[in-house]
RODO-2510 file (C-alpha; in nm, 4 decimals, decimal comma):
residues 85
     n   res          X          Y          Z
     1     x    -3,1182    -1,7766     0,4148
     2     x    -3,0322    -2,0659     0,6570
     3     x    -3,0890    -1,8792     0,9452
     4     x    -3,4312    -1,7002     0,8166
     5     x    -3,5358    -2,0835     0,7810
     6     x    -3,4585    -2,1630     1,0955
     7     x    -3,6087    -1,8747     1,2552
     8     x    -3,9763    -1,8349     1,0872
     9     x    -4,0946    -1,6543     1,3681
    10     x    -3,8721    -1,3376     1,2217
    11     x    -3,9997    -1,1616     0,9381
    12     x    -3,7914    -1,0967     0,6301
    13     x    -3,8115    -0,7231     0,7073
    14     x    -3,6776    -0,7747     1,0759
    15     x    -3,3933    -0,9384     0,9251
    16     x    -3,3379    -0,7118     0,6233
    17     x    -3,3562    -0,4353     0,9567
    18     x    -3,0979    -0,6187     1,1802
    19     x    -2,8105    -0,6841     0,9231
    20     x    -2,8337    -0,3298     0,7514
    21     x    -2,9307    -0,4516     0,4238
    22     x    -2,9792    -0,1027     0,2555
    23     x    -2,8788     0,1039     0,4841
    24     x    -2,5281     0,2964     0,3847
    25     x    -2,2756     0,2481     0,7442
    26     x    -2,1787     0,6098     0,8702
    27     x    -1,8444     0,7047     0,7363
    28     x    -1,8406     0,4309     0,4180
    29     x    -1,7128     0,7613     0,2333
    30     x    -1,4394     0,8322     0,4090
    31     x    -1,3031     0,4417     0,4513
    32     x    -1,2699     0,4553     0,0582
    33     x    -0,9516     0,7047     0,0847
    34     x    -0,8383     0,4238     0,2915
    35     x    -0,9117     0,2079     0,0159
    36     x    -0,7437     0,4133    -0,2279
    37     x    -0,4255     0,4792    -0,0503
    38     x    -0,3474     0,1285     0,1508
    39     x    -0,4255    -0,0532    -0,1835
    40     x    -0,2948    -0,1566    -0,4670
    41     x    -0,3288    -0,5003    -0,7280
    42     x    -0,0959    -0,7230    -0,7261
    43     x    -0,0393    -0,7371    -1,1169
    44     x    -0,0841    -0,3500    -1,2032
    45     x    -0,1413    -0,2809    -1,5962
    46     x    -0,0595     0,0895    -1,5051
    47     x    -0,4556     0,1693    -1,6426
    48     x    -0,6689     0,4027    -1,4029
    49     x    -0,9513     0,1411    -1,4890
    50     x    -0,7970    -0,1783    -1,3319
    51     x    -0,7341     0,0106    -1,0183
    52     x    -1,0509     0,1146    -0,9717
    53     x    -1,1934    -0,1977    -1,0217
    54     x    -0,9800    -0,3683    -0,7866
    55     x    -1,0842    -0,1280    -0,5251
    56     x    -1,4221    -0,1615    -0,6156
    57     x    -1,4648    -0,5073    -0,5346
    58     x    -1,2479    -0,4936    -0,2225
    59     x    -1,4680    -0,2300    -0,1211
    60     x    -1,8052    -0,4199    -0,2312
    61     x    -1,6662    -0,6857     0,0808
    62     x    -1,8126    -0,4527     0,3159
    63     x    -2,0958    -0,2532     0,1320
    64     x    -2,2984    -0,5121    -0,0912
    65     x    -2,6389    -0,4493    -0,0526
    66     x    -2,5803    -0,1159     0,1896
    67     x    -2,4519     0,0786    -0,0901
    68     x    -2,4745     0,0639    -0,4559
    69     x    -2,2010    -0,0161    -0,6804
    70     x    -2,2192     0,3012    -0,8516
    71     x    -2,1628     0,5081    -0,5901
    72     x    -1,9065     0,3443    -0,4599
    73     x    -1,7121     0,3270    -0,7941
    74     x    -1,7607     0,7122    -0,8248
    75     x    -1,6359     0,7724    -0,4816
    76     x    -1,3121     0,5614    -0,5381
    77     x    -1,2621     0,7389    -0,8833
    78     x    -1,3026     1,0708    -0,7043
    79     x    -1,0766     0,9463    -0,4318
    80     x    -0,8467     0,8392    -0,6818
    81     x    -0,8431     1,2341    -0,8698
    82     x    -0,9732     1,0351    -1,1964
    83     x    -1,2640     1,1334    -1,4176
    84     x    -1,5747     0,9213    -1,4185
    85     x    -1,6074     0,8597    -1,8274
***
């Protein structure tokens, strides 16, 4: 927001455009089996659930507002060999 302010001369679309708000990065798909298999939380519970949440918001770092949540959690569950429910 700071830097649309100090730039009015850019319109929101030309800055929605130039930081890829929306726009899904090629590959995002295959960097969550990296996810899945380099990560782990700290404190497991053993559940399928906490997992996936953990590696839902590590993977939300990178994709908020490229990809939605959804798909990322069901990619990470089917990553992970667990059942969406």
């Amino acid at each position: 927001m700071a830097w649309m302010a100090e730039n009015p001369e850019h319109t929101v679309t030309s800055y929605v455009d130039d930081i890829g708000l929306g726009q899904a990065p090629p590959g995002w798909r295959e960097r969550i089996g990296k996810f899945v298999t380099d990560h782990a939380p700290d404190h497991p519970d053993g559940s399928v659930d906490q997992r996936a949440r953990f590696l839902l918001g590590l993977a939300m770092t990178d994709l908020r507002g490229k990809v939605t949540a959804a798909e990322v959690e069901t990619a990470i569950r089917t990553e992970m060999g667990a059942k969406n429910d």
